[in-house]
C-alpha positions in Angstrom: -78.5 36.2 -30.4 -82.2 35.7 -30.6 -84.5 38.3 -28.7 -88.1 37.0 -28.6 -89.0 40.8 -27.6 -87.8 42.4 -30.6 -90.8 44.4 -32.1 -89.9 42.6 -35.7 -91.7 40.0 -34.2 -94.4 41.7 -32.3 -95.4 45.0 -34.0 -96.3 44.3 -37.9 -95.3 47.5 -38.4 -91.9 46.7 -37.8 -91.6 43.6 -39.3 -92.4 45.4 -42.4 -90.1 47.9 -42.4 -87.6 45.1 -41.5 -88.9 43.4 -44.6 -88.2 46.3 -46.5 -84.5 46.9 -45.6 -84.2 43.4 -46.5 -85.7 43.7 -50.3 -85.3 47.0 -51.0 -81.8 48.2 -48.8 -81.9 51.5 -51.8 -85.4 52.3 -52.2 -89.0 50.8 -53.3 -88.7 48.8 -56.5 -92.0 48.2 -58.5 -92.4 44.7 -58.6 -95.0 44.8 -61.6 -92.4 47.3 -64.1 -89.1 46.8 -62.0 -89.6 50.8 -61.6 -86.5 52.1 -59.1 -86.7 56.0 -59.9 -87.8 57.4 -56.4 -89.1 60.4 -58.1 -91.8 58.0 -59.7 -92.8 56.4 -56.9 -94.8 57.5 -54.5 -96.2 56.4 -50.8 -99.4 56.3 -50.1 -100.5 58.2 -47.0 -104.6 58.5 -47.3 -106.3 57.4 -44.3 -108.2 54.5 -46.2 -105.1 53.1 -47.2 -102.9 50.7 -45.1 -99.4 51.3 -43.9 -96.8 50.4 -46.4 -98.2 50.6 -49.2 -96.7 52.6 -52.5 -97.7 53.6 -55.6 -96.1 53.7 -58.8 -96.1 56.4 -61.4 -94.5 54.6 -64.1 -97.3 51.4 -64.3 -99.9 53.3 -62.3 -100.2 50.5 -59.7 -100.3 49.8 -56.0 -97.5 47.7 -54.5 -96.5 46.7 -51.0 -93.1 44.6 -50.0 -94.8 41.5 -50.0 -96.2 42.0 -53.3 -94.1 39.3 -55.3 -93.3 37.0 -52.1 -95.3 33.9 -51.2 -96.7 36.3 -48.1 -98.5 38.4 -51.1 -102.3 38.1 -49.9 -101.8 36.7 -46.6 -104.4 38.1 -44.1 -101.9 36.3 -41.5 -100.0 39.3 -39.8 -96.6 40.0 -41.4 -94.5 39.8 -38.1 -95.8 35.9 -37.5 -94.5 35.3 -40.5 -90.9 36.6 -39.5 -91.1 35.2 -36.6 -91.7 32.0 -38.3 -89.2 32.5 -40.8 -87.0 32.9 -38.2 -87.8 29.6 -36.1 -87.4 27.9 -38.7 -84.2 28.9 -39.9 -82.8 28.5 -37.0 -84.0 25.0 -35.8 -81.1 22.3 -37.3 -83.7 19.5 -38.0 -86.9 21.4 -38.7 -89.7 23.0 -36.9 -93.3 21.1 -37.2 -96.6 22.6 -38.1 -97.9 21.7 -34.5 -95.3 23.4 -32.8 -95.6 26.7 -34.8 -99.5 26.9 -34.3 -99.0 26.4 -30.1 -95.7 29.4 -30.2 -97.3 31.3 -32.7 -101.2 31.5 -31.8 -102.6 30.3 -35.2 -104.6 27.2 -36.1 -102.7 24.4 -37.7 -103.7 24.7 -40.8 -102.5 28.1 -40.9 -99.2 27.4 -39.3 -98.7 24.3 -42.4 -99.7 26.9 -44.8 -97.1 28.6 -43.3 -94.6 26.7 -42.9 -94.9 25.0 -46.7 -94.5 28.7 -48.0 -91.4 29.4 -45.9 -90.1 26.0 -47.6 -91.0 27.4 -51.1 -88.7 30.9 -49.7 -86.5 28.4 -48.5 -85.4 26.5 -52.4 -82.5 27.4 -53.8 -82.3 27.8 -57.6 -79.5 25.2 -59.0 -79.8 26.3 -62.4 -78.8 29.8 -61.7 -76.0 28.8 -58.9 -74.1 26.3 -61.2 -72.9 22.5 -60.1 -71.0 21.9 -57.0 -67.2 21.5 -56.6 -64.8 21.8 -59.7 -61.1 21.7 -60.2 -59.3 20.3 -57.2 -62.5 19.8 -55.4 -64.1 16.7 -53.7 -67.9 15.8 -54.1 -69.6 13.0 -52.3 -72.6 11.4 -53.5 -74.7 8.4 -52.1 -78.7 7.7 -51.6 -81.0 6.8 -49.1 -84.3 5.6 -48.7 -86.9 7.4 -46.4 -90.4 6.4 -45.5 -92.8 4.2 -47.6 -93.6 5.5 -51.5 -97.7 6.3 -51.4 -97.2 4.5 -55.2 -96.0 0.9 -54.1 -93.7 -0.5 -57.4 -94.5 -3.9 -57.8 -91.1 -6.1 -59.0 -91.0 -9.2 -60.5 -89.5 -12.3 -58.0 -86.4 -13.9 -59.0 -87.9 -16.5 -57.2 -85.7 -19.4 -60.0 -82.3 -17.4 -58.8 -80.4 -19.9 -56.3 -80.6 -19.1 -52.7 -82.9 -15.9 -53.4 -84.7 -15.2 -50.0 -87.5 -12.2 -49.3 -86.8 -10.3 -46.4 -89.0 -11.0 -43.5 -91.9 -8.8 -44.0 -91.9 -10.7 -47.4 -91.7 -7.4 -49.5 -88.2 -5.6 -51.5 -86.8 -4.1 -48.5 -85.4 -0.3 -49.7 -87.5 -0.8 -53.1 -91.0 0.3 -51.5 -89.3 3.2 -49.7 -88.7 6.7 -51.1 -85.6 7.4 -52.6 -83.5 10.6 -52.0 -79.8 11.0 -53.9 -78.3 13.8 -52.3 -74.3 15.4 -53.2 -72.4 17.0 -51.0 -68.8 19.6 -51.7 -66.5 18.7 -49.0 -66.8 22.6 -46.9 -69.4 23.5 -49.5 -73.5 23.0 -50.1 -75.3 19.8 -50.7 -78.2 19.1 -52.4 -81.0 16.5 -52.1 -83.4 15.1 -54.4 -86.2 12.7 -54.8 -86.0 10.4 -57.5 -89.3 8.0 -58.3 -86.4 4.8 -59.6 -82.7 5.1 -58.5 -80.9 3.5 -61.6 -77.8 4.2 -63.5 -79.5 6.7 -66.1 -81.7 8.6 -63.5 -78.8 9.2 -60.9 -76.1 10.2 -63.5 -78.8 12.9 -64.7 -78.7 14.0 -61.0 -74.9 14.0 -60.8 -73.9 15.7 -64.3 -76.6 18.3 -64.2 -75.5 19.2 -60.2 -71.7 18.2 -59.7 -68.7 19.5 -62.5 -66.7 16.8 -64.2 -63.3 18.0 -63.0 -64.6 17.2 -59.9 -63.3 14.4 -57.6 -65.8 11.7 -56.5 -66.7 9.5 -53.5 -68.9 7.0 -53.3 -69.7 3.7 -51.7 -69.5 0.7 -53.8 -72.7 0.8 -55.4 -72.8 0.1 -59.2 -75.0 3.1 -59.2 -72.1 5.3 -59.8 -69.4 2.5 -61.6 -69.8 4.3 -65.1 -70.7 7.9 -64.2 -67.5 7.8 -61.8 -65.8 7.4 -64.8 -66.0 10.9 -66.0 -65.0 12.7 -63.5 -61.6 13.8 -62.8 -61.2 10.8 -60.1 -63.5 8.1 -58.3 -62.7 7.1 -55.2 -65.1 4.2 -53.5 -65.2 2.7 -50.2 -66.3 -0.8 -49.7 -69.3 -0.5 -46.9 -70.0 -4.4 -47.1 -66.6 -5.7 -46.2 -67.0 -2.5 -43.3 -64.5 0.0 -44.6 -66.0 3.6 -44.4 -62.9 5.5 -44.8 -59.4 5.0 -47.0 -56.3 7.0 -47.3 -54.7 6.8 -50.2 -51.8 8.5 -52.2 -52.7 11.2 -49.5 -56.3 11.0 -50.5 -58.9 10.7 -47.6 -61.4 8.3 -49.5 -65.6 7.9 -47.9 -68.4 9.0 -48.0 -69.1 10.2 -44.6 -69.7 13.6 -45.2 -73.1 13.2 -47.2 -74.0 10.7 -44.5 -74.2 13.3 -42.1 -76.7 15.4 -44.3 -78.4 12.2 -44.3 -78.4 11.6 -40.5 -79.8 15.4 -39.6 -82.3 14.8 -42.7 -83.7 11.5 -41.2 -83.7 12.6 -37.7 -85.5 15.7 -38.5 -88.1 14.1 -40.7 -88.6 11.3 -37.7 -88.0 12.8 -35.0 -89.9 16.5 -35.8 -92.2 16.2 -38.7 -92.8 12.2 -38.2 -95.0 11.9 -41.8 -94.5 13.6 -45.1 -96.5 13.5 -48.0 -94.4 12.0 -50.9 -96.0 14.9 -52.7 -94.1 17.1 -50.5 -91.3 15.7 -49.9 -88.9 17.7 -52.6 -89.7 21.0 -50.0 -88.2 19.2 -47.3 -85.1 18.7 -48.5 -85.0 22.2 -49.9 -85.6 23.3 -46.9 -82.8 20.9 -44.9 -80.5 22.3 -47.9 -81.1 25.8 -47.3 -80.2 25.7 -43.6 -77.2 23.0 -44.0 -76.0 25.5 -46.8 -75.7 27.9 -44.0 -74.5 26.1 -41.3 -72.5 27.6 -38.2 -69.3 25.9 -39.4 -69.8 28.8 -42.5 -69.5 31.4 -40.1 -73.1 31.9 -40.7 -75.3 32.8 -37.9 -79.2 32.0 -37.1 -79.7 35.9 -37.5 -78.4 36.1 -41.3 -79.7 32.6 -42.3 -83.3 33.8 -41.2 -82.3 37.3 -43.3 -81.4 35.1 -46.4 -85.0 33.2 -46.0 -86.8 36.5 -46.1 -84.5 37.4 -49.0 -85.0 34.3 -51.2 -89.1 34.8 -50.6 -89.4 37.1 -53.7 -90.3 36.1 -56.7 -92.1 32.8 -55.6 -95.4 31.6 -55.4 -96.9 28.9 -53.8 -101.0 28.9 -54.6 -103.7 26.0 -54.1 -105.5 24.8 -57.2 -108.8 22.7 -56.0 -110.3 20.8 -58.7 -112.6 22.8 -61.2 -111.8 26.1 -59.0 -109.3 28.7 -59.4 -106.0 29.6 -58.0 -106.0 31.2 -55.1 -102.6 32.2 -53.2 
């Protein structure tokens, strides 16, 4: 249950030391030397020096908690920032930048500063966590198209192709729009990703780099998939055009509904919540509708631990500005 009162998210001091159960549940760890001896490091009491602050006697320098976090630097007190971890953990389809500067009490450019960091905490690394699914198990994969792409593709007419018609703003329909491929395990994780061209090349690189090969498959009818289906284990495909979403076959429940549904709480977030998104930007929002689907109630997992795991994945990331012909600064 969420308590608004709890000091994590009123006294700093708390939230720290709420931070540092989190990170460090057996003791201070240098993040500069990776130092864990507690005989070599030492806490810093002098009255110039702020609370929470260590130092270590291995690599002779100054550390905090949030040293190696994207809240490293931040003059933005540390129990807003759990606090804003935690809303927007918890919130299903997002929490905007508006609405965290009015419950919060920052300006809104500090609350999307925020809030884009929190995303960064928020990515999960694919690379180190393997593909999705595997023997016996069922992955779904379709795409979607979201918003207009700030880079408009121009394509060439098949104007000569019998009984070829525009649609009725005159443009490609989906082909001006963003494109988003997202996979989904069947009681597992999904994973979303912007692509700048959806063809056969580009979303097989998505699927063999994310989803194993012994895998079974589900899609739609799109020829997106026809040849990539092929190595895995099994394709099943449901015919959306003729108005079949669902199959049964050989005891085999056959669609594609289940990465539809990430879909749906994706799109309704991103209209409904945050209303515009820089294409720029747009690969942290689906990390960050990942993350929380990833954690979902139905896992058993509640708003308390997924806002625990946020805090957790925030080390060892950075997010920093580079301005043109200046320097980084975090």
């Amino acid at each position: 249950m969420f308590d608004i009162t709890n000091p994590i998210y009123t006294d700093a001091d708390k939230a720290r030391e709420h931070l540092e159960a989190i990170h460090w549940p057996n003791g201070p760890i240098c993040p500069h030397c990776g130092n864990v001896d507690p005989a070599r490091i030492t806490k810093m009491q002098g009255k110039s020096t702020r609370p929470g602050v260590y130092k270590c006697n291995e690599c002779r320098k100054p550390f905090s908690v949030t040293v190696g976090t994207v809240f490293e630097r931040s003059h933005i007190p540390i129990n807003k920032w759990v606090l804003a971890s935690h809303l927007m953990a918890a919130s299903k389809k997002g929490m905007s930048a508006h609405q965290l500067h009015r419950m919060l009490g920052v300006t809104y450019k500090t609350a999307w500063f925020m809030a884009h960091r929190i995303r960064e905490a928020m990515k999960e690394d694919n690379d180190t966590s393997g593909p999705l699914g595997g023997e016996g198990k069922t992955i779904e994969a379709d795409e979607t198209y979201i918003g207009k792409r700030e880079t408009p593709r121009n394509y060439a007419r098949p104007r000569a192709r019998k009984n070829w018609k525009p649609t009725k703003s005159g443009k490609a329909g989906g082909a001006q729009k963003r494109i988003v491929v997202g996979l989904v395990e069947r009681g597992g994780k999904s994973r979303m990703f912007h692509l700048n061209d959806a063809t056969k090349a580009t979303v097989r690189e998505v699927l063999v780099r994310n989803a194993d090969r012994q895998s079974i498959l589900y899609t739609d009818e799109s020829r997106l998939y026809t040849e990539t289906g092929a190595e895995y284990a099994k394709h099943g495909t449901t015919k959306h055009s003729a108005g079949e979403y669902v199959r049964y076959e050989d005891g085999a429940v056959i669609h594609s509904n289940t990465i539809e549904s990430v879909f749906s709480v994706f799109k309704r977030g991103m209209v409904g919540v945050y209303q515009h998104c820089g294409e720029a930007h747009l690969h942290r929002y689906l990390a960050e509708f990942d993350f929380r689907y990833n954690r979902r109630a139905a896992l058993k997992i509640s708003d308390a631990e997924r806002a625990e795991d946020l805090l957790r994945g925030a080390r060892d990331k950075r997010l920093t500005y580079r301005r043109i012909g200046e320097a980084t600064y975090s």
